[in-house]
Structure formats: C-alpha cells, structure tokens
C-alpha positions as CSV (number, residue, x, y, z in Angstrom):
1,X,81.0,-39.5,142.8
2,X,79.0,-38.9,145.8
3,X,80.9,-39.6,149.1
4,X,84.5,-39.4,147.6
5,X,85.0,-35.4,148.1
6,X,84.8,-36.3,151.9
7,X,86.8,-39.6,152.0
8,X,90.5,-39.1,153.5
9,X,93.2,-40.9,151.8
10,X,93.4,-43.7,154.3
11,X,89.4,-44.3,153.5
12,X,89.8,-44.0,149.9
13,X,92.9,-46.7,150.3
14,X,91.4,-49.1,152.3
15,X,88.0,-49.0,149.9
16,X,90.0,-50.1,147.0
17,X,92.5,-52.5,148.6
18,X,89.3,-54.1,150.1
19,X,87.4,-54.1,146.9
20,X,90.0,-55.0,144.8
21,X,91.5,-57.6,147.2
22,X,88.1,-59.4,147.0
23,X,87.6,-59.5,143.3
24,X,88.5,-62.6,142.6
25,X,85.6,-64.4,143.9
26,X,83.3,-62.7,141.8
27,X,86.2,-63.5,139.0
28,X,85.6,-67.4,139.6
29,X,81.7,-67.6,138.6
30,X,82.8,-65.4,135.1
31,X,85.0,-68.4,133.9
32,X,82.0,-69.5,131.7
33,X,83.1,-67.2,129.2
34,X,86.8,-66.3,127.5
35,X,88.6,-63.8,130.1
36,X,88.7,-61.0,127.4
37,X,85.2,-61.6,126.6
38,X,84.5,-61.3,130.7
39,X,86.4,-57.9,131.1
40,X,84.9,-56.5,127.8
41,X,80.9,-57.4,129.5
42,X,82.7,-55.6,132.3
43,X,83.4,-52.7,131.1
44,X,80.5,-52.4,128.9
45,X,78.4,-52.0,131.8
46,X,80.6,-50.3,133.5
47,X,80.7,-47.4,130.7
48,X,77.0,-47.4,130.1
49,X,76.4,-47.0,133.8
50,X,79.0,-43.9,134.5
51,X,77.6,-42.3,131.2
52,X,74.1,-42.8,132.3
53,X,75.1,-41.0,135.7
54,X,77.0,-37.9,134.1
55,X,74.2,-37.5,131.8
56,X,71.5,-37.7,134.6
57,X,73.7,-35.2,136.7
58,X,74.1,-33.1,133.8
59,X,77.9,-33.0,134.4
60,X,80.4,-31.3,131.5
61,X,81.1,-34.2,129.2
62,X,82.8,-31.8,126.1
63,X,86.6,-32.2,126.1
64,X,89.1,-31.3,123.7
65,X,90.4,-33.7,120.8
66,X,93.6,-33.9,122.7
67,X,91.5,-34.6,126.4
68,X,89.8,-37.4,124.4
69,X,93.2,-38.5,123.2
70,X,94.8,-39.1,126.9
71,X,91.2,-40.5,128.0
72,X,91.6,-43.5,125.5
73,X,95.0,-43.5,126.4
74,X,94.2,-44.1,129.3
75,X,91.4,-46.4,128.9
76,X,93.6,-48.5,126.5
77,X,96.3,-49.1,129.8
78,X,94.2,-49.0,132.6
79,X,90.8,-51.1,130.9
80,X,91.9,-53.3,128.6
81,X,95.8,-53.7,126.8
82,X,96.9,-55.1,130.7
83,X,94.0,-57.2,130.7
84,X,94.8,-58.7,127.3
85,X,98.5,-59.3,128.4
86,X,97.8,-60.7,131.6
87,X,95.4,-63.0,130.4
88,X,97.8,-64.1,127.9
89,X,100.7,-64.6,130.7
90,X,98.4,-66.5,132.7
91,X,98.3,-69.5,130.2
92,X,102.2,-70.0,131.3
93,X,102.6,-68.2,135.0
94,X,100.8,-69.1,138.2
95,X,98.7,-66.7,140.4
96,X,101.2,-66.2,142.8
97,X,104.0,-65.1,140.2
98,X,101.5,-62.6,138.5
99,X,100.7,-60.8,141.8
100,X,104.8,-60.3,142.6
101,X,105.4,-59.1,139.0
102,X,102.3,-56.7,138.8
103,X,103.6,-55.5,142.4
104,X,106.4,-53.9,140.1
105,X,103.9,-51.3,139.5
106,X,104.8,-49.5,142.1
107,X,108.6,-49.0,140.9
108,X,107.1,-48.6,137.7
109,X,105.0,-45.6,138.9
110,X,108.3,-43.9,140.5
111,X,110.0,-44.2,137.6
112,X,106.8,-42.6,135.0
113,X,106.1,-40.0,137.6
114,X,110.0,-38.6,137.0
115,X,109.8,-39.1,133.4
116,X,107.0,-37.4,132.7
117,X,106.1,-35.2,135.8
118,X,109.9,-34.7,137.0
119,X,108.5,-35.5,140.4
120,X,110.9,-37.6,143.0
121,X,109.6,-40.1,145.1
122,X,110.3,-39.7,148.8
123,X,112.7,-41.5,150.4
124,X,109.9,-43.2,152.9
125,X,108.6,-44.2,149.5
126,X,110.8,-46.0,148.5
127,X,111.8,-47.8,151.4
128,X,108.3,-48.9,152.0
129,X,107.6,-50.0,148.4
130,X,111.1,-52.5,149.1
131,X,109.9,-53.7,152.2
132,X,106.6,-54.4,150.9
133,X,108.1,-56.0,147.4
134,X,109.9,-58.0,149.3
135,X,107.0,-59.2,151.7
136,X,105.1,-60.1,148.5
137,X,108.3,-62.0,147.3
138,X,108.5,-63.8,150.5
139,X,104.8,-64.9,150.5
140,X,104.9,-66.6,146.9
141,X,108.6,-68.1,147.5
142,X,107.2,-71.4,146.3
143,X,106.3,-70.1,143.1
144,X,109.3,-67.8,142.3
145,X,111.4,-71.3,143.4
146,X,109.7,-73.2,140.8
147,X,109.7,-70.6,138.0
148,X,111.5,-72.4,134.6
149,X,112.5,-69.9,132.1
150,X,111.7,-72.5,129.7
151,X,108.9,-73.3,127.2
152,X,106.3,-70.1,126.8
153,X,107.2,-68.7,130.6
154,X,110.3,-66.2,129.6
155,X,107.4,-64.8,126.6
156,X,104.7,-65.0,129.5
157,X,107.2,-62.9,131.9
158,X,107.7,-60.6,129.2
159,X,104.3,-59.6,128.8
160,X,103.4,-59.2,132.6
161,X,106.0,-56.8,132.7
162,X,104.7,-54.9,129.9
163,X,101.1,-55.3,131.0
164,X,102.3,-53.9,134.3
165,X,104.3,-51.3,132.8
166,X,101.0,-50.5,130.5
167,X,98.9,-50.0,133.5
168,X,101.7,-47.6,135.2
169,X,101.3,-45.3,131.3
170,X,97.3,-45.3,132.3
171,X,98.2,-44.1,135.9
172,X,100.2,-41.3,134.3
173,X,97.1,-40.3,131.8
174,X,94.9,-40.0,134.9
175,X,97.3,-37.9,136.6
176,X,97.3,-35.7,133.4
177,X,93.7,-35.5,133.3
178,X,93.6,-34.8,136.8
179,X,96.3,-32.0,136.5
180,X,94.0,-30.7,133.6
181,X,91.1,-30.5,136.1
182,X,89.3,-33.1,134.5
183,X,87.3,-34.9,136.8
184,X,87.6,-38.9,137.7
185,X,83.9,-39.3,136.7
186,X,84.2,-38.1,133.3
187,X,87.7,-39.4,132.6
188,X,86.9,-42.9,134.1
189,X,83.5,-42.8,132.0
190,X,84.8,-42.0,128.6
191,X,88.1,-44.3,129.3
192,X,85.9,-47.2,130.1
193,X,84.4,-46.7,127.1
194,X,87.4,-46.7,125.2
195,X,88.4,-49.5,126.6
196,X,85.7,-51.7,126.0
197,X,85.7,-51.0,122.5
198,X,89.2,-51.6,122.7
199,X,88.5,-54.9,123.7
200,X,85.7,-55.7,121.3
201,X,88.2,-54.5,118.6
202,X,90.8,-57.5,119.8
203,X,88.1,-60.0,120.2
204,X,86.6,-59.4,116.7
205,X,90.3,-59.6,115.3
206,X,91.2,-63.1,116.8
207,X,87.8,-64.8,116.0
208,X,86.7,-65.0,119.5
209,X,83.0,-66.6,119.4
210,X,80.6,-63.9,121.2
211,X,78.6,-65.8,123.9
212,X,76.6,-64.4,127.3
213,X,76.5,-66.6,130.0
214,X,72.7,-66.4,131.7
215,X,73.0,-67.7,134.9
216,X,72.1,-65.9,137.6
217,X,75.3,-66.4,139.2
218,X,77.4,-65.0,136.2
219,X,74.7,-61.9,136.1
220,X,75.5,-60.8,139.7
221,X,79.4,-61.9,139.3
222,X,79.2,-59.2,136.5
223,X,77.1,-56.2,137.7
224,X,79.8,-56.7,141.3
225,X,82.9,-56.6,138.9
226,X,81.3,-53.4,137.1
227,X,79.8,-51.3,140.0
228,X,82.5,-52.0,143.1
229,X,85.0,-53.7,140.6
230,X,85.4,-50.9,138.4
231,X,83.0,-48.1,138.8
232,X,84.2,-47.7,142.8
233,X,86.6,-49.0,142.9
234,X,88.9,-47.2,139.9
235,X,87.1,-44.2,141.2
236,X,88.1,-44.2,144.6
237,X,91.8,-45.4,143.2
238,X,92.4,-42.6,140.4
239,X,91.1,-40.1,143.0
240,X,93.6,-41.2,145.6
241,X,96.8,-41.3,143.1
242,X,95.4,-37.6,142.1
243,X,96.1,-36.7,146.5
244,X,99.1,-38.7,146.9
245,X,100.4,-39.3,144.1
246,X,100.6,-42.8,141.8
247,X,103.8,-43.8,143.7
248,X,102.1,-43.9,147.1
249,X,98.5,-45.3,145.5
250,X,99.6,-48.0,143.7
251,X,101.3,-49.9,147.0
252,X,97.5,-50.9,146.9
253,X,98.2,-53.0,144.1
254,X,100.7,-55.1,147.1
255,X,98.1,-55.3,149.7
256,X,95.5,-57.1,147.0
257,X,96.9,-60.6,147.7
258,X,97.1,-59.9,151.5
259,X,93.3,-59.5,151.8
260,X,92.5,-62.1,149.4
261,X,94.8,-64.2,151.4
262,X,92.4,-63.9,154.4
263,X,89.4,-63.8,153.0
264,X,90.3,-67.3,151.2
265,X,91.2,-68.1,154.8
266,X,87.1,-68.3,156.0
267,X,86.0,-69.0,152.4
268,X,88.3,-72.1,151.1
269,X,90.3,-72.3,154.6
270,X,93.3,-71.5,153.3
271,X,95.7,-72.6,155.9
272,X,98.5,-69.8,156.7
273,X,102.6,-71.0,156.8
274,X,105.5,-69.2,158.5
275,X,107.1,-67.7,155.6
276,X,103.3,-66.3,154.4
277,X,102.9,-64.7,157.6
278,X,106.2,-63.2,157.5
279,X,105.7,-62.0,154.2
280,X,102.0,-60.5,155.1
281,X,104.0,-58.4,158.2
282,X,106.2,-57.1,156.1
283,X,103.6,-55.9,153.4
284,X,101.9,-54.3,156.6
285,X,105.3,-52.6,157.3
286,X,105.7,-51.4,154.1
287,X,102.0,-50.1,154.1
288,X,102.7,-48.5,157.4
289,X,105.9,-46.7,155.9
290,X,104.4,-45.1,153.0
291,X,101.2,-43.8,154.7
292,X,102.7,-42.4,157.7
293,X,102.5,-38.8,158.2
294,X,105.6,-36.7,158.0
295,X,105.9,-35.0,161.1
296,X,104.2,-31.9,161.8
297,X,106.2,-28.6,161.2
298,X,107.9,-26.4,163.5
299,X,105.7,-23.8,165.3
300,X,108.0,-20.4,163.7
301,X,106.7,-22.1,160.5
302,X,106.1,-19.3,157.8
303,X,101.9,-19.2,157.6
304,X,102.0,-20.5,154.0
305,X,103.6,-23.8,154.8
306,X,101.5,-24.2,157.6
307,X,98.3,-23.8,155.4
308,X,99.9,-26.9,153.5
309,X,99.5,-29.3,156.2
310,X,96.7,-31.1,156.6
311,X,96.6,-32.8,160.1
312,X,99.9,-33.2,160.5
313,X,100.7,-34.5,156.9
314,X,101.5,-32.1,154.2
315,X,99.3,-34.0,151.1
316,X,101.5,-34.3,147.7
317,X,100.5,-31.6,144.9
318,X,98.9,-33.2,142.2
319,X,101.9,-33.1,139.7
320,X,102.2,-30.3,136.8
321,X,101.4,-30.9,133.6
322,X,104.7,-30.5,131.1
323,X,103.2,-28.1,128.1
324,X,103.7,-31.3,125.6
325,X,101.1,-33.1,127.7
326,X,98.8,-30.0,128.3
327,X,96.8,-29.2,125.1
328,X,94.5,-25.9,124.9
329,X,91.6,-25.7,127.6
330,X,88.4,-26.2,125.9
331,X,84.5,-25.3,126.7
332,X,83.6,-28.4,128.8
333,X,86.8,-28.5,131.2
334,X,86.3,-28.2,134.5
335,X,88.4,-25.9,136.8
C-alpha cells in the first residue's frame, strides 16, 4: 500500500484511530439495509477493489493451501463472525456497553499473543491497557450502572465477548501471515474476500431478503466504509500490530469512542460531563503509557543492540511463527 512503508507507528496509529473513530457516521446513512447485509456490501467492494489493485500491480497472489487456510481464518474473525455477533448483541446491549466490552480486546490480545507466540506483554503494557480500560469504564458508567442480567442481555454479553475474543483469533492470523512474510495487501485482499462470502453464506442461511439501497447518500456511506473503513484503515491497523505487536495496536480499539465522542461534540453537540472527561484523560494516559518510548540504551551498549533501536525506542520483533502454525513456503510468498 503506497505511503505505509514510510509511516511511523505513531502515524499509522493515529490514521486508524481517526478513521475508525469516525465510522459511525458513515454507519448511520447504511441503516436502510440489515447490518449483515451492510458489512457484506462492505466488504464486497472492499475485496474487489484490493484484488483489482494487486492484480494491476502485478503483486504475488499464489499462496499455499495452508496460507489460504489462515487468510480465511482470518477473514472469518476479523471481516465477518465479530460482525455477526455484535450485531446480534446489539439487539439487547447499548453502544456504550459494546465499546467497554470490545475494549477487552486488548487483554484478549495479551493473552493470544502468549498462547500462540509465547510472547510476554511488557509491563508498561499492561498498565496502560488498565488505565485505559478503566477510562473507558468510567466514561460509560451510566450504562454499566444500568446493565440487567436479565432477559436476552446475559446471551447478548456472551456473544460480545466471543465476538471480541473472535476478532483477537484474526489479529493472531495476521500476525502469522505477517511472520510468514506475507504481505498486508495480499492477506487483507483474500481475507476480505473470505469474509464476504462468509457473510453471504449466513445471510442466505437465515433467509435474509437481498436488497441495495440506491440513494446517493447510502452509495457514498458505502464506498467511505470500504476504502478508509476497511481498505486503509485494516491496512494501516494489521501493519502496525505486525511493528508493535497486537497488544500495543489494539489499545486503538479504546481510543475509537474518544474521537467519536468529539466529533459527535461539533456534529450532534454532544455535551461533555465530569466523569466523561475524566474517563477521556485517563484513556489519554493509558495511550501515553503504551506508546512511550523505552529509554534509549547506555552508550557501552554492544553494537548489535544499538542497531535495534530505532530513535530511542527499540520496535517489538514481529513474533515467531511456532512450526504447527508455519506450513511449507510456497512459489508466491514473499520474503
């Protein structure tokens, strides 16, 4: 993807916390449709777009059976089984209660990236992942206060959790793919492909009509979601988690709300409380903690640890790939 080689991490961050975080008003002029039937559009265009591009580029697009396997792996979690499941939570949870759960991806992450890459999360981490939980937490009080266990919401719980912890297993396939030397393009193409027939799959199977909305509005709603939404977006995303890891990345997924919290301030004038801007400070400290750089190191450093540093901050190694997870190399990878 042109432009992202010479993005830093902090650029490739704030693109997709930006872009991500202002989603949703694209989201509101797709409500003409079923949500599922929305993302599947999505990705549809999304697919046929990326494909286009790798094909006009000329880029390797022949991958193993087992590559192919972890790219519809991955396209199932990342483009389309979280969607479903949120969607479905959604009938019984509000907004609010969906952005602290799907927060949890960030634990969720720590605890994959051990499992399957043996890889610790640093302490800093940690600490700023609870300080930013808990920000989050803090700014949708009202809604965790008036969550009843009752009725459809402990099922609807249940399956935000899982759509969450389905998104973390994508994260993991694109750190594999990465670790295989796949690039982004390719695996992001072919997973967006997998996803959307994913999705077609589970609309055909619960009798969904199939309808297209032709409104201009709902037109450039769509090609947004699928070019910034998903295209950039998930690019700029799977590339960061592949140069700090999917711990560090996926605090993004906290700072969503915060931006669409003050961008619904200038479009609906959303009106700001004490304990929301308390919450939003400590989602800022949080951010702060995790991307700080660890200081530099000493000057009788050995010349091969100094090579590691990259202005001050030695960048985490894109995690190794256990030999269950590998597969053979094949003709199209790329080194």
């Amino acid at each position: 993807m042109p432009g992202v080689r010479i993005m830093g991490p902090i650029g490739l961050y704030a693109a997709v916390v930006l872009i991500w975080g202002s989603t949703w008003i694209a989201i509101k002029y797709q409500l003409s449709v079923s949500p599922e039937l929305a993302v599947a559009y999505r990705f549809v265009l999304a697919a046929i777009l990326l494909l286009a591009y790798c094909a006009l580029r000329k880029l390797p697009m022949r991958y193993s059976r087992r590559d192919h396997a972890f790219m519809a792996g991955m396209g199932l979690c990342l483009f389309s089984l979280n969607y479903v499941f949120l969607y479905i939570a959604e009938g019984e949870l509000t907004s609010g209660l969906i952005a602290v759960i799907f927060s949890a991806i960030v634990i969720m992450n720590m605890i994959n990236g051990f499992i399957f890459f043996k890889r610790r999360p640093e302490r800093r981490t940690v600490i700023g992942a609870v300080i930013g939980l808990g920000g989050i937490c803090v700014i949708f009080a009202p809604d965790l206060a008036r969550f009843d266990l009752s009725g459809g919401a402990g099922y609807a719980l249940l399956l935000s959790l899982l759509a969450c912890y389905v998104a973390s297993l994508g994260n993991m396939a694109s750190a594999r793919n990465q670790a295989r030397g796949i690039p982004v393009m390719q695996t992001n193409a072919y997973g967006m492909m997998y996803g959307a027939l994913f999705l077609g799959v589970y609309i055909l199977a619960t009798g969904q009509p199939i309808v297209f909305d032709t409104s201009p509005s709902f037109i450039i709603a769509l090609v947004y979601l699928a070019v910034f939404g998903s295209i950039l977006a998930f690019g700029f995303y799977l590339t960061l988690l592949g140069r700090i890891g999917a711990d560090r990345a996926s605090y993004s997924s906290v700072m969503f709300p915060v931006v669409a919290l003050a961008i619904s301030t200038f479009v609906e004038g959303f009106v700001w409380q004490d304990h929301i801007i308390f919450g939003v400070v400590l989602t800022l400290l949080g951010n702060v903690v995790i991307l700080s750089r660890r200081k530099a190191a000493p000057a009788s450093a050995p010349a091969h640890q100094e090579g590691a540093l990259h202005q001050g901050s030695a960048p985490l190694p894109v995690p190794q790939v256990p030999a269950m997870l590998a597969g053979r190399p094949c003709k199209g990878d790329v080194s």
